[in-house]
DSSP file (Angstrom, degrees, kcal/mol; ACC not computed):
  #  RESIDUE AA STRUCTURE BP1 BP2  ACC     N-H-->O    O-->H-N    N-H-->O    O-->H-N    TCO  KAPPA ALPHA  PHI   PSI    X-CA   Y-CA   Z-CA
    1    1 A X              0   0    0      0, 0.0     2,-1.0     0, 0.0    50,-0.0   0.000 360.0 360.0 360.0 115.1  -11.5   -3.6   -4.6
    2    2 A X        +     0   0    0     49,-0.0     2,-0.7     2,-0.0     0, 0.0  -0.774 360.0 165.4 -70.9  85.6  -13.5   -0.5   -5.5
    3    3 A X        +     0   0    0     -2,-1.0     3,-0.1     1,-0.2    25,-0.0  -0.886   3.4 167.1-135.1  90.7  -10.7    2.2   -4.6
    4    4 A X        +     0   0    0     -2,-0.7    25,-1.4     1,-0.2     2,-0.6   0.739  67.9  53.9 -81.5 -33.1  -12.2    5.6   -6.3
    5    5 A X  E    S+a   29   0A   0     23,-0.1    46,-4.7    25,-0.0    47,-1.6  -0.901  70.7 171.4-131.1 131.2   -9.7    7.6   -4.5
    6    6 A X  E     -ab  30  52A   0     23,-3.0    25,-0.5    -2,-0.6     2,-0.4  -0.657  24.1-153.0-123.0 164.2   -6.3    7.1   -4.5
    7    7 A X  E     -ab  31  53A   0     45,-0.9    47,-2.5    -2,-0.2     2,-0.4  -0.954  17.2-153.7-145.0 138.6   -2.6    8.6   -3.3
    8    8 A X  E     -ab  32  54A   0     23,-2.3    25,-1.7    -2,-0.4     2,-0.3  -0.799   8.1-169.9-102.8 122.6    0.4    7.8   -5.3
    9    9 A X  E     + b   0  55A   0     45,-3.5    47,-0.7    -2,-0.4    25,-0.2  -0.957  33.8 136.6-113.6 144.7    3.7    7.9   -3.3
   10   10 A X        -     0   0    0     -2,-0.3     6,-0.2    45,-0.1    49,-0.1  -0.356  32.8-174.2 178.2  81.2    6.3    7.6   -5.9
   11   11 A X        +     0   0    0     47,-0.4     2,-0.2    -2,-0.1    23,-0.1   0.481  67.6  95.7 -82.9  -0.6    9.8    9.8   -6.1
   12   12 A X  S  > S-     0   0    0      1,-0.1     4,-0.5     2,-0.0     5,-0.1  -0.614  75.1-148.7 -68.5 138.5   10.8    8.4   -9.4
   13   13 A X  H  > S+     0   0    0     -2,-0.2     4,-1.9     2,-0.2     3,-0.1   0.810  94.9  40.7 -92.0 -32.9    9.2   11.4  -11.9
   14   14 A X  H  > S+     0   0    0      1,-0.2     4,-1.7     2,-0.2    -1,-0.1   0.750 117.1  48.8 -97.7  -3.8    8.4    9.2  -14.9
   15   15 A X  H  > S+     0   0    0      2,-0.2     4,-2.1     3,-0.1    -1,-0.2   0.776 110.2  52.5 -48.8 -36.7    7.1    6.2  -12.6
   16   16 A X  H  X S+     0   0    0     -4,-0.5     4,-3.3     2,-0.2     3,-0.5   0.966 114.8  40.8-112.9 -71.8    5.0    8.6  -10.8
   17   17 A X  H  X S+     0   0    0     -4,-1.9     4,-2.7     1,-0.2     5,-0.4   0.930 112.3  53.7 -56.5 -50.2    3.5   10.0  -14.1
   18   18 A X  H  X S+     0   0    0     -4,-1.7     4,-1.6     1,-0.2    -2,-0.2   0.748 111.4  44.9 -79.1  -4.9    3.1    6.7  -15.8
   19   19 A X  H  X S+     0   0    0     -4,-2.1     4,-2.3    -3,-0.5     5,-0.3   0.939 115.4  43.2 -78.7 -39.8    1.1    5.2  -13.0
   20   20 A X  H  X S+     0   0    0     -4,-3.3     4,-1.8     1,-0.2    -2,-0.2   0.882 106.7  60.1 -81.1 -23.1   -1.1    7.7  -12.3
   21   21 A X  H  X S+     0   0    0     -4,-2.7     4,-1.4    -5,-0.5     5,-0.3   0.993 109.4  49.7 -45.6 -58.1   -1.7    8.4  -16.0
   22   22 A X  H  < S+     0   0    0     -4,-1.6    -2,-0.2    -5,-0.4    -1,-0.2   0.792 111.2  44.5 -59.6 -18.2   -3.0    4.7  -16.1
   23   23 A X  H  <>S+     0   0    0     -4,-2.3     5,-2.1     1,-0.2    -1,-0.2   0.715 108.5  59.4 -90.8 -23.1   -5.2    5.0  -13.3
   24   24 A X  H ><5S+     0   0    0     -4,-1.8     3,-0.5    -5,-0.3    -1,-0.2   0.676 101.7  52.9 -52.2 -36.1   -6.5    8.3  -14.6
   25   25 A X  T 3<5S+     0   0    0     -4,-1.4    -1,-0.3     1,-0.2    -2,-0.2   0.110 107.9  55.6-119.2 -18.0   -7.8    6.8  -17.9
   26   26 A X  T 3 5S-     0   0    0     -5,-0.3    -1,-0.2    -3,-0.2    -2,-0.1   0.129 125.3 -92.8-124.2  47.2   -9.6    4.3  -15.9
   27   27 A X  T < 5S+     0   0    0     -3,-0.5    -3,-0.2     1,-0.3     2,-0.2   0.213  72.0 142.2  84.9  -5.8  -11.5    6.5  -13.8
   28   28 A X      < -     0   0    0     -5,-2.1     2,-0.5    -8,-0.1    -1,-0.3  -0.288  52.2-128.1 -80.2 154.6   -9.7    7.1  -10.9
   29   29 A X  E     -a    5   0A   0    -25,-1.4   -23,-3.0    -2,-0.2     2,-0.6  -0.912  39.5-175.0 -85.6  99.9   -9.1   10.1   -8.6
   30   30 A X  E     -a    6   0A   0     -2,-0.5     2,-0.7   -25,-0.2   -23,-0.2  -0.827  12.1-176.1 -95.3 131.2   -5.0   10.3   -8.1
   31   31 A X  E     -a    7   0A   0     -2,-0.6   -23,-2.3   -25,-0.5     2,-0.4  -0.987  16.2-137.9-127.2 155.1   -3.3   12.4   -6.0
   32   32 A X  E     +a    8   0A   0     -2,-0.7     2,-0.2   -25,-0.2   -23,-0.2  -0.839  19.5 176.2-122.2 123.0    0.6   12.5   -5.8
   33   33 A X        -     0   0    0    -25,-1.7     3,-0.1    -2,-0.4   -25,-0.1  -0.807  17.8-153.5-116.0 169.0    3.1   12.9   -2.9
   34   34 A X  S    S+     0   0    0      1,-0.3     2,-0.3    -2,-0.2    26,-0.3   0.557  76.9  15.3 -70.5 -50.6    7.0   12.7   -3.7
   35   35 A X  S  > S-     0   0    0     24,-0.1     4,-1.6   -25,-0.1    -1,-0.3  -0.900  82.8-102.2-137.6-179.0    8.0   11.5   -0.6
   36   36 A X  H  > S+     0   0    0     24,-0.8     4,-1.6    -2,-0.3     5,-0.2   0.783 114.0  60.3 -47.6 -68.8    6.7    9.9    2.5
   37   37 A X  H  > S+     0   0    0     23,-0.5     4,-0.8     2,-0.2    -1,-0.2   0.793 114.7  36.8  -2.6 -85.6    6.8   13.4    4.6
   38   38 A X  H >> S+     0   0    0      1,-0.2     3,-2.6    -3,-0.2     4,-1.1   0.978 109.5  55.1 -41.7 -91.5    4.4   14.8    2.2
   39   39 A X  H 3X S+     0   0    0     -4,-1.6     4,-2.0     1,-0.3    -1,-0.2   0.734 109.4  52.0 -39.2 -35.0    2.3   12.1    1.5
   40   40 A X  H 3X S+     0   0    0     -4,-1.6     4,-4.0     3,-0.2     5,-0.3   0.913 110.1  51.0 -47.5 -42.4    1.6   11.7    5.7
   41   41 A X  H <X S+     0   0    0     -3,-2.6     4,-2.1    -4,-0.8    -2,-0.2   0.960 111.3  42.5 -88.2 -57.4    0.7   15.2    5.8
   42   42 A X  H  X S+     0   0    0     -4,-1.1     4,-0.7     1,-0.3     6,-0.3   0.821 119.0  51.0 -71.2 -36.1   -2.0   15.0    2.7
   43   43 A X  H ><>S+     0   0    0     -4,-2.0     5,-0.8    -5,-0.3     3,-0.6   0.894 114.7  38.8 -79.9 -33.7   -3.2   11.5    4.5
   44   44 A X  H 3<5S+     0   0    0     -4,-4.0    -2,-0.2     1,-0.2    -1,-0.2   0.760 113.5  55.4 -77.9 -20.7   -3.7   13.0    7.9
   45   45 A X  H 3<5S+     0   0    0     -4,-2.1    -3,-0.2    -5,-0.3    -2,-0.2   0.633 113.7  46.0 -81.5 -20.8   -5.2   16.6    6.2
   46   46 A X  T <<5S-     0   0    0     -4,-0.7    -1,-0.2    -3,-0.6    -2,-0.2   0.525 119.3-110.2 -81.6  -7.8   -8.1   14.1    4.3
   47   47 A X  T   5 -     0   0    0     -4,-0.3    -3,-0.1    -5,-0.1    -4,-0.1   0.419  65.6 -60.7 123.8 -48.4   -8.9   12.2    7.2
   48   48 A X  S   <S+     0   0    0     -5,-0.8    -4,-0.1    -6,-0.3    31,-0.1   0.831  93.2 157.1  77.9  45.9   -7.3    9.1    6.0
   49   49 A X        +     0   0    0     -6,-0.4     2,-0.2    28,-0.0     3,-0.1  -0.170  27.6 122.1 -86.0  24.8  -10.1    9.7    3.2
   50   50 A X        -     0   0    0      1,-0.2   -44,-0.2    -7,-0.1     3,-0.1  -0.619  50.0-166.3 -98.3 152.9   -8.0    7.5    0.8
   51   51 A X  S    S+     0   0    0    -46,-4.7    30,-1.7     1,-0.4     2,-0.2   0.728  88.0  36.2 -73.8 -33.4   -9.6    4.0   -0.9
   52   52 A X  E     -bc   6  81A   0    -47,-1.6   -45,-0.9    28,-0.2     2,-0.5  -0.986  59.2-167.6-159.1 116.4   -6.0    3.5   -1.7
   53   53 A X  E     +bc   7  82A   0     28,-1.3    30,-1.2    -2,-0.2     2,-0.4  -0.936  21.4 178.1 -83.0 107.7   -2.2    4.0   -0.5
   54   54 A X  E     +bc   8  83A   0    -47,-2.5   -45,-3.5    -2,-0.5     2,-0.4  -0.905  16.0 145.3 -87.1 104.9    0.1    3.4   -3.2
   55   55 A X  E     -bc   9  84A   0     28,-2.3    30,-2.6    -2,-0.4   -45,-0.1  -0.971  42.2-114.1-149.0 157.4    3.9    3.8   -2.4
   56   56 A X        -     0   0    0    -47,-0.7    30,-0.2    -2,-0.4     3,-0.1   0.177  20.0-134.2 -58.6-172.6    7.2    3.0   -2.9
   57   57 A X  S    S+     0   0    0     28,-0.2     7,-3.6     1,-0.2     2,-0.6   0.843  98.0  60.0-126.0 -80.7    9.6    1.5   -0.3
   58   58 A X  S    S+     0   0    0      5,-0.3   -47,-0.4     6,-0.1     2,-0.3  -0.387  72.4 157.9 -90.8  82.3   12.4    3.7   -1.0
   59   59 A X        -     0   0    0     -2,-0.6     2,-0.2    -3,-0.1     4,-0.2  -0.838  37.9-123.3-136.4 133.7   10.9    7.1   -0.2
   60   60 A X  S    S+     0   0    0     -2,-0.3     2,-3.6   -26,-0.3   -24,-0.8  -0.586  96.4  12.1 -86.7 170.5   13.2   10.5    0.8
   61   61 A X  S    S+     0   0    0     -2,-0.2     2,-0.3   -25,-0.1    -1,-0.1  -0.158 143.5  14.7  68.8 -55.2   12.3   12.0    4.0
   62   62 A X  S    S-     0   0    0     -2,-3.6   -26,-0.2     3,-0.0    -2,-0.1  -0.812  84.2-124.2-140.7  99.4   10.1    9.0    5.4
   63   63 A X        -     0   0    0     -2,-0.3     4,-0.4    -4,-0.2    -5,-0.3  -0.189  24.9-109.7 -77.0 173.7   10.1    5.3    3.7
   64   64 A X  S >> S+     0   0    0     -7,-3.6     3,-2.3     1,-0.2     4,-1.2   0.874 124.1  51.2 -52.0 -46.2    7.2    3.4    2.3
   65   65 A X  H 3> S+     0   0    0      1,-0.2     4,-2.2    -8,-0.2    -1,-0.2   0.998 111.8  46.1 -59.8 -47.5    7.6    0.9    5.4
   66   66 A X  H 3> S+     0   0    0      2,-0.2     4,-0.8     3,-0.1    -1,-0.2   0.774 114.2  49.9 -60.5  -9.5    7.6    4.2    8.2
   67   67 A X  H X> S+     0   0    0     -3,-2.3     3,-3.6    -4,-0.4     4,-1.1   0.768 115.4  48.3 -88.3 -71.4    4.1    5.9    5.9
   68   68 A X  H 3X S+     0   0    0     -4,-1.2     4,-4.9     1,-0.3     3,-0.4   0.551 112.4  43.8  -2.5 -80.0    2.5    2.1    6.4
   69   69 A X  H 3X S+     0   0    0     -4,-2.2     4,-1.1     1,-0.3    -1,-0.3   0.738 119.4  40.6 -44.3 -46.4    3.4    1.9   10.1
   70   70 A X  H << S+     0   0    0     -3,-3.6     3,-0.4    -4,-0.8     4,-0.3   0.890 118.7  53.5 -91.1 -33.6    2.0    5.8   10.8
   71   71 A X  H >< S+     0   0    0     -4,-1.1     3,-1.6    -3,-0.4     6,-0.5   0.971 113.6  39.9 -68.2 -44.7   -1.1    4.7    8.2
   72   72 A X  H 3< S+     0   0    0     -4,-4.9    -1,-0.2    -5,-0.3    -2,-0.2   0.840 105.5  69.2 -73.6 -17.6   -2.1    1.5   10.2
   73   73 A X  T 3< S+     0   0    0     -4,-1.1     2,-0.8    -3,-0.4    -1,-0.2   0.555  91.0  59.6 -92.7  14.3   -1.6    3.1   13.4
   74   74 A X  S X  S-     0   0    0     -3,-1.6     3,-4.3    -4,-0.3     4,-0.2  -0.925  78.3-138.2-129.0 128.3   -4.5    5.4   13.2
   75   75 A X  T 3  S+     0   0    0     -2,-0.8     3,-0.3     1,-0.4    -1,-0.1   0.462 102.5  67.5 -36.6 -30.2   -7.9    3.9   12.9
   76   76 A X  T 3  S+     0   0    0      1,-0.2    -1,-0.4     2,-0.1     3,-0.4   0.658 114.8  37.7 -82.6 -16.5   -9.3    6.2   10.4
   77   77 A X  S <  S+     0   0    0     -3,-4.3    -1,-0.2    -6,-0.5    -2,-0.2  -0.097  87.7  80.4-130.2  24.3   -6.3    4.3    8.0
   78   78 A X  S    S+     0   0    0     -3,-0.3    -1,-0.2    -4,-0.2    -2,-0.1   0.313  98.1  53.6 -86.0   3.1   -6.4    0.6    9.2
   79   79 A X  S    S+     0   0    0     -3,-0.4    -2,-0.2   -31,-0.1    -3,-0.1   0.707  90.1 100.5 -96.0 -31.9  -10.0    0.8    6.3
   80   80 A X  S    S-     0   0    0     -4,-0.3     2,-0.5    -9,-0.1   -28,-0.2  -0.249  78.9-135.5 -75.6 138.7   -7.4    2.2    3.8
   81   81 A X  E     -c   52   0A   0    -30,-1.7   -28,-1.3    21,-0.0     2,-0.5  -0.768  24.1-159.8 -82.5 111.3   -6.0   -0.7    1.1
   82   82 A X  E     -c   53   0A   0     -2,-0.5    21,-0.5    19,-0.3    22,-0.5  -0.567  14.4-177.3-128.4 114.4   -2.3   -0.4    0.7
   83   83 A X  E     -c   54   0A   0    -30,-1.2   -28,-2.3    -2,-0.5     2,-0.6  -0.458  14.3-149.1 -82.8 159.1   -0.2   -1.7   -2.3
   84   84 A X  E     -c   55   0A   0     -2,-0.2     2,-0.2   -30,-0.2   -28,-0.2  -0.904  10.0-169.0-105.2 136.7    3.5   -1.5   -2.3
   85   85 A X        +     0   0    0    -30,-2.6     2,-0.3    -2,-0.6   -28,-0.2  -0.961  22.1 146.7-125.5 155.6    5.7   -1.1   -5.4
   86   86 A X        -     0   0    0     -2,-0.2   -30,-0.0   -30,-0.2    -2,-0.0  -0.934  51.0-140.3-160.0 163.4    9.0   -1.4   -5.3
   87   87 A X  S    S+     0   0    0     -2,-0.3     2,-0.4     3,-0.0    -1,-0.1   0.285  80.2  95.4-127.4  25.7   11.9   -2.4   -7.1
   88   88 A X        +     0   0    0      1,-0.1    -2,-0.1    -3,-0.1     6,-0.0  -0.692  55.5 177.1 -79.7 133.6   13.6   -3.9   -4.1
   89   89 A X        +     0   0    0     -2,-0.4     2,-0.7     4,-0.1    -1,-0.1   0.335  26.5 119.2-130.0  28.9   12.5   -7.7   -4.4
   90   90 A X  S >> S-     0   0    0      1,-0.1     3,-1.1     4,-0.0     4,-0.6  -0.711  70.5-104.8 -87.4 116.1   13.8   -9.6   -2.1
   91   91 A X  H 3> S+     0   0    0     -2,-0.7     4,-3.5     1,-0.3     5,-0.2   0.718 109.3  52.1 -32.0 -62.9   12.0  -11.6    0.5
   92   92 A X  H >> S+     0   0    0      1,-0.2     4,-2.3     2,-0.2     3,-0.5   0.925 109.2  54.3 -58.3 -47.9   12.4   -9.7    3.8
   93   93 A X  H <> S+     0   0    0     -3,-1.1     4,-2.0     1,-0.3     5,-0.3   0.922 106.9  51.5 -27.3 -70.6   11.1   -6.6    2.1
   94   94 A X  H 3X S+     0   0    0     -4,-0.6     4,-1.2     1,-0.3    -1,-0.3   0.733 112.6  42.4 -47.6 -43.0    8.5   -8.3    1.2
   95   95 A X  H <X S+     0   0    0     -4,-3.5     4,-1.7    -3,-0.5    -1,-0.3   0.885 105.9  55.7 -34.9 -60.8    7.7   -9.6    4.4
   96   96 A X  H  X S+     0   0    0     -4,-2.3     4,-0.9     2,-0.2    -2,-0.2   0.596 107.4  60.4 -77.0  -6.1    8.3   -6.6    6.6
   97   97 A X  H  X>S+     0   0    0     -4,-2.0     5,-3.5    -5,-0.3     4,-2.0   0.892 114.3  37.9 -51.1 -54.1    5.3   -4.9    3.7
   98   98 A X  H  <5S+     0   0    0     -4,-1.2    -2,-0.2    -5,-0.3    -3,-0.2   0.850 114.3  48.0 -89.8 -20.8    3.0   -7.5    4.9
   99   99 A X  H  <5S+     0   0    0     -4,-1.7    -1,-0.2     1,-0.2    -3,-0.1   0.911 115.8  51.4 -75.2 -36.0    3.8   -7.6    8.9
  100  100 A X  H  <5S-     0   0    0     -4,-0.9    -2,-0.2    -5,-0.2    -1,-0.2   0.996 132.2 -93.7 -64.8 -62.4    3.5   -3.5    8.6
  101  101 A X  T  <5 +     0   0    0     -4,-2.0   -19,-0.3    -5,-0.1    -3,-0.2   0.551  66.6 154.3 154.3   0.1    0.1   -3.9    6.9
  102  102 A X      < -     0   0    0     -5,-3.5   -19,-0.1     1,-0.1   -21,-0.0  -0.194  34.7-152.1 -83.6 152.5    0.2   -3.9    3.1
  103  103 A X              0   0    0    -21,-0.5    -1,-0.1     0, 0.0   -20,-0.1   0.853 360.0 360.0 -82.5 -34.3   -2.7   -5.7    1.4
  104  104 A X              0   0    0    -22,-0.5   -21,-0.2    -7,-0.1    -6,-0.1   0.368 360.0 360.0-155.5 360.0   -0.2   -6.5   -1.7
């Protein structure tokens, strides 16, 4: 996957920084939401110009599964790649990730 531009959803402060630090250092374009809300607002205000969704499950204001659902349901973001991170692990999470739309 070639995903030059990316948006980190991520309300943990030193998760947030140590992903996007690593992806920064490899060349990537980050941008950062805090919560769900936010992070809608930045994906409907590009376009849905992202390579790349990254978020958490566990999101204030909107969770990762409710950005999914509003990303897949508009056309310009069914092209968009979206991983979840999480530290819920537990099967049905994982499921309702992939049934919403996550690639991983």
């Amino acid at each position: 996957m070639n995903a030059n531009k990316i948006l980190l959803v991520e309300d943990d402060e030193m998760m947030l920084r140590i992903v996007k630090t690593a992806l920064s250092r490899e060349g990537f374009n980050v941008d950062v939401s805090k919560n769900g809300k936010d992070a809608l607002a930045q994906l409907e205000a590009s376009g849905f110009g992202y390579d790349l969704l990254i978020t958490d499950i566990m999101l204030p204001f909107m969770t990762g599964f409710e950005l999914i659902d509003k990303v897949r349901s508009n056309s310009a973001g069914q092209k968009m790649a979206v991983i979840v991170v999480s530290s819920l692990n537990n099967e049905d999470s994982i499921l309702q990730g992939f049934h919403l739309g996550s690639d991983d």
